[in-house]
DRENDREN-82033 format. One record per residue (C-alpha): x, y, z; residue number from 1. Coordinates in Angstrom, 3 decimals. Layout:
<recs>
((X; Y; Z); NUM);
...
</recs>
This chain:
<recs>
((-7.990; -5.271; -44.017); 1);
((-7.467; -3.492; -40.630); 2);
((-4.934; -4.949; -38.757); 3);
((-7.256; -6.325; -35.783); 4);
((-4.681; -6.568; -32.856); 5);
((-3.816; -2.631; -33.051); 6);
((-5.496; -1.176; -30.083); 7);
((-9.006; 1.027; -30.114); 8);
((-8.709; 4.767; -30.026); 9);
((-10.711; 3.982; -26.384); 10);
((-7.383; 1.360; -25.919); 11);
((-5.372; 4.476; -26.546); 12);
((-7.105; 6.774; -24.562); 13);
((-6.978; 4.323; -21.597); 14);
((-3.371; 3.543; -22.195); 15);
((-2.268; 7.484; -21.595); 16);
((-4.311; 7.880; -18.876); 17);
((-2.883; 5.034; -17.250); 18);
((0.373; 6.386; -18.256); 19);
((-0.390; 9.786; -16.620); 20);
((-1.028; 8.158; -13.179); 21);
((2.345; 6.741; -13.320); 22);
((4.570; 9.475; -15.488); 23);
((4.345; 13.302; -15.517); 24);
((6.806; 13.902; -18.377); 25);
((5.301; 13.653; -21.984); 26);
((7.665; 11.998; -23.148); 27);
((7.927; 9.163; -20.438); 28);
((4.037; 8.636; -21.269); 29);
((5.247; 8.210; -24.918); 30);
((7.868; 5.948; -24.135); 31);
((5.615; 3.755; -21.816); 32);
((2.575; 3.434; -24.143); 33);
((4.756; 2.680; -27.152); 34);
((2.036; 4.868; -29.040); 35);
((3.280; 7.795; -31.374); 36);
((4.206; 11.250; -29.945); 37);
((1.414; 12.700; -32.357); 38);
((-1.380; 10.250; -31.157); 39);
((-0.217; 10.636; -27.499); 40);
((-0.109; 14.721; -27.686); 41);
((-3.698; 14.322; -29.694); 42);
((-5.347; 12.444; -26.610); 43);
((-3.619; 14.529; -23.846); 44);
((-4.878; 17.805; -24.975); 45);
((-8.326; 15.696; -25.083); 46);
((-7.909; 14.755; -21.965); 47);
((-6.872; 17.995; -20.111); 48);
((-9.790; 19.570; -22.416); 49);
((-12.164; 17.296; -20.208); 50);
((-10.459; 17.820; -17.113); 51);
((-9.370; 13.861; -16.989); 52);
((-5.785; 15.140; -16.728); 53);
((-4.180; 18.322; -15.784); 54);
((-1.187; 20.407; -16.728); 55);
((0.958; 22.335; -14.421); 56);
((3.008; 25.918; -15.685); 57);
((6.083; 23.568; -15.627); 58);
((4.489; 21.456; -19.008); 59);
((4.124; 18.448; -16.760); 60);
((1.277; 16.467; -16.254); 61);
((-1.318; 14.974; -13.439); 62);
((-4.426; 13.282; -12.747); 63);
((-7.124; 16.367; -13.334); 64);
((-10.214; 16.977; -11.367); 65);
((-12.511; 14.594; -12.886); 66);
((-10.058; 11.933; -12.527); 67);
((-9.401; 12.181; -8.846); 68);
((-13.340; 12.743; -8.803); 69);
((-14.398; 9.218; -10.109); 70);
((-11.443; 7.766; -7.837); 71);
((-12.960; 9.161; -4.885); 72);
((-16.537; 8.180; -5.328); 73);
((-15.195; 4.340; -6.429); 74);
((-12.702; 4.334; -3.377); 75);
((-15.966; 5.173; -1.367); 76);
((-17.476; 2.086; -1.730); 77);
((-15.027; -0.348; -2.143); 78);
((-15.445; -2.811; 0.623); 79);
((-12.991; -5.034; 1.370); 80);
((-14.715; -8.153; 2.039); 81);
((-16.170; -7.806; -1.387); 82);
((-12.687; -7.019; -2.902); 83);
((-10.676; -10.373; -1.132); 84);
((-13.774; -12.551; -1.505); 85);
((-12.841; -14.151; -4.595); 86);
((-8.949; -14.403; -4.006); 87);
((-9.418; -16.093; -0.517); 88);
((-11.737; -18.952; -2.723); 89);
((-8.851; -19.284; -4.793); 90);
((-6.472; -19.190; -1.806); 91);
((-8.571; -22.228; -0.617); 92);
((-8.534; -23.966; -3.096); 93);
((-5.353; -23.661; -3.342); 94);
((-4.215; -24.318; 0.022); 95);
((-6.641; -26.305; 1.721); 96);
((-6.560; -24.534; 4.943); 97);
((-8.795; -21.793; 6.177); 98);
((-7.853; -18.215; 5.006); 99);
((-8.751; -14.562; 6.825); 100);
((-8.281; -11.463; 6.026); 101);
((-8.019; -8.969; 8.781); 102);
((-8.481; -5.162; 8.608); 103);
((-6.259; -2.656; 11.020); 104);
((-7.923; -1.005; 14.051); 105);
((-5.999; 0.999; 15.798); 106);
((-3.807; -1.670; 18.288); 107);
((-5.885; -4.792; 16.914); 108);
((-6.996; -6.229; 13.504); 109);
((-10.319; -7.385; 12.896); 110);
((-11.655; -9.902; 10.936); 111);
((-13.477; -9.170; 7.925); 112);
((-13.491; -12.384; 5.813); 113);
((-13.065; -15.920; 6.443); 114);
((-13.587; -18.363; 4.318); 115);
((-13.030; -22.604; 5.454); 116);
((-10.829; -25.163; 4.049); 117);
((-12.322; -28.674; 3.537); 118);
((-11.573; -29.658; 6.436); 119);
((-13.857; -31.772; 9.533); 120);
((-12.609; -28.894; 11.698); 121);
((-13.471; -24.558; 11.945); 122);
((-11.240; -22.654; 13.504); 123);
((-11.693; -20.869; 16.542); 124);
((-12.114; -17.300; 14.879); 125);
((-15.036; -15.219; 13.326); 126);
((-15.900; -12.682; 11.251); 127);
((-15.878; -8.988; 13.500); 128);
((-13.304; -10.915; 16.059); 129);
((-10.680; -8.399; 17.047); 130);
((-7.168; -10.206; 17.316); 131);
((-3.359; -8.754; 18.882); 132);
((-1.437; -7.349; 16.676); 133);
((1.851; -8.724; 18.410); 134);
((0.949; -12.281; 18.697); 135);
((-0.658; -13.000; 15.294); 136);
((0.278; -13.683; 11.628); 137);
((-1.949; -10.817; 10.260); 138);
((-0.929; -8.466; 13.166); 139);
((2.780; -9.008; 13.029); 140);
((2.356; -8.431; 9.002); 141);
((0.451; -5.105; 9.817); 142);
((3.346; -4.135; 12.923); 143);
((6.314; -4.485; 10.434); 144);
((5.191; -2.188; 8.374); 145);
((5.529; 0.783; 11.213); 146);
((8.680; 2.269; 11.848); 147);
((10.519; 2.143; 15.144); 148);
((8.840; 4.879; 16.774); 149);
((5.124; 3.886; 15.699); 150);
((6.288; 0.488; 16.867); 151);
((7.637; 1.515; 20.471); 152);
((4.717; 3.599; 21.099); 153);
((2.624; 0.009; 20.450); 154);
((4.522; -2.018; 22.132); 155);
((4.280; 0.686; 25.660); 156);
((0.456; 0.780; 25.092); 157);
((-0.274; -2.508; 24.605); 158);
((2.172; -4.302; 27.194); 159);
((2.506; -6.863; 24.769); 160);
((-0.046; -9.716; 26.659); 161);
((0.639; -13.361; 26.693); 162);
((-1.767; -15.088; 24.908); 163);
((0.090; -18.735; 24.917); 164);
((3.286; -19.965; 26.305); 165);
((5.109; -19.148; 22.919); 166);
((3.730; -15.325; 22.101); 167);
((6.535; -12.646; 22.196); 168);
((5.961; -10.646; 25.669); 169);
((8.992; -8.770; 25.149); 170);
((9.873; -6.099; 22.604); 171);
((13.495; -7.681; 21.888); 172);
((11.894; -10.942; 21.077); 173);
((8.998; -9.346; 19.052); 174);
((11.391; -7.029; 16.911); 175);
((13.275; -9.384; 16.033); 176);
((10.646; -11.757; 14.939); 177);
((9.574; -8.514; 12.832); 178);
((12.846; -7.776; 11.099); 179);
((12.550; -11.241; 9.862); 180);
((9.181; -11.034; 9.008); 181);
((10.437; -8.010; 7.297); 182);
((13.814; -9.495; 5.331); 183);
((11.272; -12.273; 4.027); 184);
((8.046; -10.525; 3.032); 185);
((5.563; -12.451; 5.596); 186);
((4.907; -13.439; 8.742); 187);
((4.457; -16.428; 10.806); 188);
((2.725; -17.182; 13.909); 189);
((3.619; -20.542; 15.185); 190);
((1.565; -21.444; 18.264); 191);
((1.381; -17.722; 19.331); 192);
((-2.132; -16.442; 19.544); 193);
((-3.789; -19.805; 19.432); 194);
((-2.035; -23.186; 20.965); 195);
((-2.135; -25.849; 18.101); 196);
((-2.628; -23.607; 15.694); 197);
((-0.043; -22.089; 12.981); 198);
((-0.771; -19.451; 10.119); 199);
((1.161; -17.277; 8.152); 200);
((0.125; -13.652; 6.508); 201);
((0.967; -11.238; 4.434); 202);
((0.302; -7.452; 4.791); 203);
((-2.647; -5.285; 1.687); 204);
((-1.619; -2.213; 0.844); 205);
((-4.403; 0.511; -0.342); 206);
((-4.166; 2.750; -2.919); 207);
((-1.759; 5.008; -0.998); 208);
((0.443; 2.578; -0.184); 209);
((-0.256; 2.660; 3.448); 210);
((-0.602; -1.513; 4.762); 211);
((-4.233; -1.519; 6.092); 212);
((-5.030; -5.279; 6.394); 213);
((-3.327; -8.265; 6.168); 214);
((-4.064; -12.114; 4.217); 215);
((-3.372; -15.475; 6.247); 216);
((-3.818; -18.903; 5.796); 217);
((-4.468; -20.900; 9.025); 218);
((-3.525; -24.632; 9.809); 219);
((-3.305; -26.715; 12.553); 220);
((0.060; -27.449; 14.122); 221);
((-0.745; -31.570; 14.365); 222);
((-1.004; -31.261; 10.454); 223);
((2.057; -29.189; 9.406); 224);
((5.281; -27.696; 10.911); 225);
((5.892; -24.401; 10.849); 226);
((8.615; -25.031; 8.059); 227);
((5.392; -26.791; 6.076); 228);
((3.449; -23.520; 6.504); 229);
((6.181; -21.290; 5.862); 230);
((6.106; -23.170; 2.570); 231);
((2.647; -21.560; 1.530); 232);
((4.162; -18.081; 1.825); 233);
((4.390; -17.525; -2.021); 234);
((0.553; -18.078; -1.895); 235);
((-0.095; -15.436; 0.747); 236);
((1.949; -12.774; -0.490); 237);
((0.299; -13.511; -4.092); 238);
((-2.925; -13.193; -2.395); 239);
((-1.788; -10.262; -0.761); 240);
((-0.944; -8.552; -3.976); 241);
((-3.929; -8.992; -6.250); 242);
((-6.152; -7.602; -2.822); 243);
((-4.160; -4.887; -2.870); 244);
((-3.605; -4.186; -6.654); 245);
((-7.881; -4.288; -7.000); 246);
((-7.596; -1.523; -3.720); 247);
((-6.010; 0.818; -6.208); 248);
((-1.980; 0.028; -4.926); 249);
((0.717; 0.191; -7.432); 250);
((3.740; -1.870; -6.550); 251);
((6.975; 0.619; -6.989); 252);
((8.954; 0.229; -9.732); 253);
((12.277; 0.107; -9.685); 254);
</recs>
């Protein structure tokens, strides 16, 4: 009998091409499909034959035309509503607590999802609402991804507004607040766009690694401390990942 846990020759197939996204070198392909350097030579020349991969006059190898092809016309219409929709249930679930996910726009972030806790209370925010990047959870997640110089030339053409007594108005106190947002991997926003209201967020990547949108999960500040919500990170930068691993990002590898 056929040993039924060996993968397909379509499991194969998949498993180089996947390979070739990642690897150029044959023999790196090889060594991360664990699949013999016979059977993996057999599907690449298959491959290149059909234009699914492509090889350069230095032997190595790259997505081919009809690869890069079929990503464009998915990466067309992926929307990104669609795409977080069924994380942010499980966020909720999770959580509790209302969770948004808000999409860059030049100096603001808009929201394009927003899905309610079971809670007796809504939050003051709405799908298409256009929030500060400097004074929010999703928009500080989104500002410390720029470098300095994408972040000075913000912070001059925005002026940095107050929106409450506790939002950052000056570009000491919000670069510092983004190197820690930074050193931990999310962002908080206690009290700073909204008064009695805390969140915390956690930056999408797309598929070219640029940070296009951010995750956060909302509370109010009568119900948790900003120590409480900082404690639902892990959940928001798990969110954050699977959004961005169905946009087509690949986390780096070290």
């Amino acid at each position: 009998m056929s040993d039924m846990s060996s993968p397909s020759a379509i499991d194969k197939t998949l498993m180089v091409l996947d390979a070739v996204l990642e690897h150029s070198r044959f023999t790196d392909v090889v060594n991360a499909t664990g699949l013999a350097k016979s059977t993996v030579h057999r599907i690449m020349a298959s491959l290149v034959e059909h234009e699914f991969v492509a090889q350069a006059d230095d032997g190595s190898y790259h997505p081919g035309p009809k690869a890069l092809r079929l990503a464009g016309h998915a990466l067309t219409n992926v929307d990104l509503a669609t795409v977080a929709r069924p994380v942010l249930a499980d966020l909720v679930a999770q959580t509790r607590c209302t969770v948004h996910v808000g999409l860059l726009n030049g100096d603001e972030a808009i929201y394009v999802a927003r899905l309610d806790g079971p809670k007796p209370y809504r939050m003051p925010s709405r799908v298409g609402k256009a929030i500060w990047l400097h004074c929010t959870g999703i928009g500080k997640a989104l500002l410390a991804e720029k470098d300095d110089e994408a972040l000075d030339v913000h912070i001059t053409r925005t002026g940095l507004p107050a929106r409450t007594p506790l939002t950052h108005t000056s570009a000491a106190a919000l670069k510092a607040d983004l190197a820690q947002t930074r050193s931990r991997g999310y962002a908080l926003d206690d009290e700073e766009n909204e008064p009695g209201i805390r969140c915390v967020a956690a930056v999408i990547h797309d598929h070219t690694g640029a940070a296009i949108a951010a995750v956060s999960i909302s509370t109010l500040s009568l119900e948790q401390s900003i120590a409480q919500v900082a404690l639902m990170a892990p959940a928001a930068i798990e969110a954050a990942r699977k959004i961005s691993a169905a946009l087509g990002y690949r986390e780096p590898t070290n």
